[in-house]
Each structure stands twice: as structure tokens, then as C-alpha cells.
C-alpha positions as CSV (number, residue, x, y, z in Angstrom):
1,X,-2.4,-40.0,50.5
2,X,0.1,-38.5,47.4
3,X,-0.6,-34.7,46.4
4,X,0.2,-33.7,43.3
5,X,1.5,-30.0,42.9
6,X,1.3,-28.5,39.3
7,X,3.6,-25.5,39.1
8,X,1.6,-23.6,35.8
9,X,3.3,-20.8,34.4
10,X,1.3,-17.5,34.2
11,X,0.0,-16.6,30.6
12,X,2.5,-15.4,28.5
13,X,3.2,-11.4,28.2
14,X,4.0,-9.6,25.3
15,X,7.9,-9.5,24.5
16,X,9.4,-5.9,23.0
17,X,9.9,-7.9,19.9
18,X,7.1,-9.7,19.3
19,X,5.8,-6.1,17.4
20,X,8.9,-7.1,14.6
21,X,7.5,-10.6,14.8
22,X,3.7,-10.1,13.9
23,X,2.8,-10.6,10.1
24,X,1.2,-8.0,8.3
25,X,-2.2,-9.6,7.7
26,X,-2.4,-10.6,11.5
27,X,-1.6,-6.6,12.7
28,X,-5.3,-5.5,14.3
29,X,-5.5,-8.8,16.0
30,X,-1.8,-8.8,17.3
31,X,-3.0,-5.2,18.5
32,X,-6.2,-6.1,20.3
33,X,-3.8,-8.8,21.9
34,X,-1.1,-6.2,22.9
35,X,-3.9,-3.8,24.4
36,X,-4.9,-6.9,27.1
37,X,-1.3,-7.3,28.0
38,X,-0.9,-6.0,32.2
39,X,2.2,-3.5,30.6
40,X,0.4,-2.3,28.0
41,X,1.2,1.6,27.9
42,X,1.0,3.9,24.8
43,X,1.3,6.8,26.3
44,X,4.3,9.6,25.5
45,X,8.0,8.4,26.4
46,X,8.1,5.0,27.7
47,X,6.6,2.9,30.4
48,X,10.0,3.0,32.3
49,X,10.1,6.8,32.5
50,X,7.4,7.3,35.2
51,X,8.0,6.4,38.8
52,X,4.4,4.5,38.6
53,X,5.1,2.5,35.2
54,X,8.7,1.4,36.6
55,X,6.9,0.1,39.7
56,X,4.4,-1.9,37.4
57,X,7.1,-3.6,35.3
58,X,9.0,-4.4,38.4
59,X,5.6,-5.7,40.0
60,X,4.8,-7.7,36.6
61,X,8.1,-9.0,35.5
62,X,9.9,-12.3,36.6
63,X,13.2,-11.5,37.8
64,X,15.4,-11.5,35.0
65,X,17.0,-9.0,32.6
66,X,15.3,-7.0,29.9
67,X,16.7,-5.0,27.0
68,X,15.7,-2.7,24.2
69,X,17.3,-0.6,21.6
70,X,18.0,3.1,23.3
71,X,16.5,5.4,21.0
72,X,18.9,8.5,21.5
73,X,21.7,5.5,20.6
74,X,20.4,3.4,18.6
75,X,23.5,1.3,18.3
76,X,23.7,0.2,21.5
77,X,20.7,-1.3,24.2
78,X,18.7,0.3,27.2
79,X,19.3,-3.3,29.9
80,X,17.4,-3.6,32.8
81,X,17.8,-5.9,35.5
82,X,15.3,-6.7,37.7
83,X,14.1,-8.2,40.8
84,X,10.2,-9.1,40.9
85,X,8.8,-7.0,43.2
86,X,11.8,-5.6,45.0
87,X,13.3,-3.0,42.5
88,X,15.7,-2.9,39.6
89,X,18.5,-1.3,37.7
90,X,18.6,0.2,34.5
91,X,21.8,0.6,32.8
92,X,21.7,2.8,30.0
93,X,24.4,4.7,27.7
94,X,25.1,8.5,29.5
95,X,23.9,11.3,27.9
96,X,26.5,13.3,28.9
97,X,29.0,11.2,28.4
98,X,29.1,8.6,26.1
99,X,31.8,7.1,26.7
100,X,30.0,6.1,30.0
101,X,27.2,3.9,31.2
102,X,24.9,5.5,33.7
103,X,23.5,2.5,36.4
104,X,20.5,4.0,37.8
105,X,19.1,1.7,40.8
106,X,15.3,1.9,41.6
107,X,13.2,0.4,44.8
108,X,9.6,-1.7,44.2
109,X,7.8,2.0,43.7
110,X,9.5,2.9,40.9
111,X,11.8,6.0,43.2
112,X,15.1,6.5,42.3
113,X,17.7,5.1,45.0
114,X,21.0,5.4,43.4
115,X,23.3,6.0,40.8
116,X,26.7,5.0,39.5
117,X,28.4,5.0,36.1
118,X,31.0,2.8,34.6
119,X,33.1,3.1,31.3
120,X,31.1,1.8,28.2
């Protein structure tokens, strides 16, 4: 007797820029699309500010890294590395500091374990 495994990968999430991506005439339904998405979140800041929405991209996301433009610099990115479901780093350009890049490490709830900087 043979089995047959069939790896499938989960349906596709929606990317930061997929938003540049969708065409004008296709905008409400690219919206209703985005509002299914499990990290949805249109609330004030941004879904990596809270402890809880940190913990739900860690949780959601395959381990990888992730980046976006940093909107207090917005030539340079916001990266975040992370580990599926055991926590992640996001490594950001210091406020204080610029010339500095602040490493903030994070467990799978989202809390705050550590943080380091390194020159930019």
C-alpha cells in the first residue's frame, strides 16, 4: 500500500504592497478581499504596535522576514524578522538617534524581551 502526501500551501494573505498593486476599477473589491485577510487591522498606528497584534502576525506569518517603509523615515524600511509562533525582531531606524538602528526582540505574545542597537 503507497500513500500519497499532498503538502497544500495555505491560501494566500495579503502582502503590504499588494494596496500599490490593485487597479483602480477593482478598489471596493480588493477592499472586501483585504477585510477577510486573518491581519486585517485598521485601527490607529499599526498592527505591530500592540502587544496583541505583534503576537497575531507572529502566530500568522511563515517564518521569514517582512519589511515596510517607516513612516517617521520614509527613506529607509521598518524589517521584521520573524519566527512563526515563537517571536520576532523588529529592526527599525532609532528615533533618537539616527544614525542608529534600534533591534527590539519580541516573544510569541507580542511582550518586549530585549533590545540592542547597531550603527545604521
Amino acid at each position: 500500500m503507497r500513500f500519497c502526501v499532498r503538502f497544500e500551501r495555505r491560501s494566500t494573505m495579503i502582502q503590504p504592497n499588494d494596496v500599490l498593486k490593485a487597479a483602480e476599477e477593482d478598489w471596493e473589491e480588493f477592499k472586501k478581499q483585504a477585510s477577510r485577510d486573518p491581519l486585517f487591522y485598521n485601527g490607529p498606528g499599526d498592527l505591530l504596535d500592540t502587544a496583541e497584534g505583534r503576537a497575531k502576525f507572529c502566530r500568522l506569518n511563515e517564518t521569514g522576514v517582512f519589511r515596510k517603509p517607516d513612516p517617521d523615515f520614509p527613506t529607509h524600511k521598518i524589517w521584521v524578522f520573524n519566527l512563526q509562533g515563537k517571536g520576532m525582531t523588529i529592526k527599525k531606524r532609532s528615533r533618537v538617534d539616527p544614525s542608529l538602528m534600534e533591534d527590539i526582540d519580541y516573544d510569541a505574545d507580542g511582550n518586549e524581551t530585549g533590545k540592542s542597537y547597531e550603527p545604521a
